[in-house]
C-alpha positions, 0 to 999 in steps of 0.5 A: 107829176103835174105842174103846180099850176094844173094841180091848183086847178084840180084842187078847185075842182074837188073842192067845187064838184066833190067837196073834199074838204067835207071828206077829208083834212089831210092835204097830204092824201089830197095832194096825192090824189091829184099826183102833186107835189105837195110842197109846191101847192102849199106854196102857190095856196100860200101865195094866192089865198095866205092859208096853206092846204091844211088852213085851206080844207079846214077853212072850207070845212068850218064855213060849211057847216055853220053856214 
């Protein structure tokens, strides 16, 4: 499992390069994509943004397209 901070990382970079967010709502897949525990990721996403994973793609999501 990698440490909370490198998943943070990798989650930016699927966000960033692959769009996971157009792909895809359920944070639990993309958790296990990037072997994080997922707990701790909704934790650090809370700290650092005030939306959990969920909040976060479905955010990315609707910015997206009424851009």
């Amino acid at each position: 499992m990698k440490t909370v901070e490198k998943a943070y990382k990798s989650l930016w970079k699927l966000i960033d390069k692959e769009q996971i967010h157009l792909h895809t709502l359920d944070f639990t897949s993309v958790c296990e994509r990037l072997h994080a525990n997922e707990a701790q990721l909704n934790a650090l996403l809370e700290e650092e943004l005030g939306y959990n994973g969920a909040e976060l793609l479905l955010s990315l999501r609707q910015r997206h397209f009424q851009s």
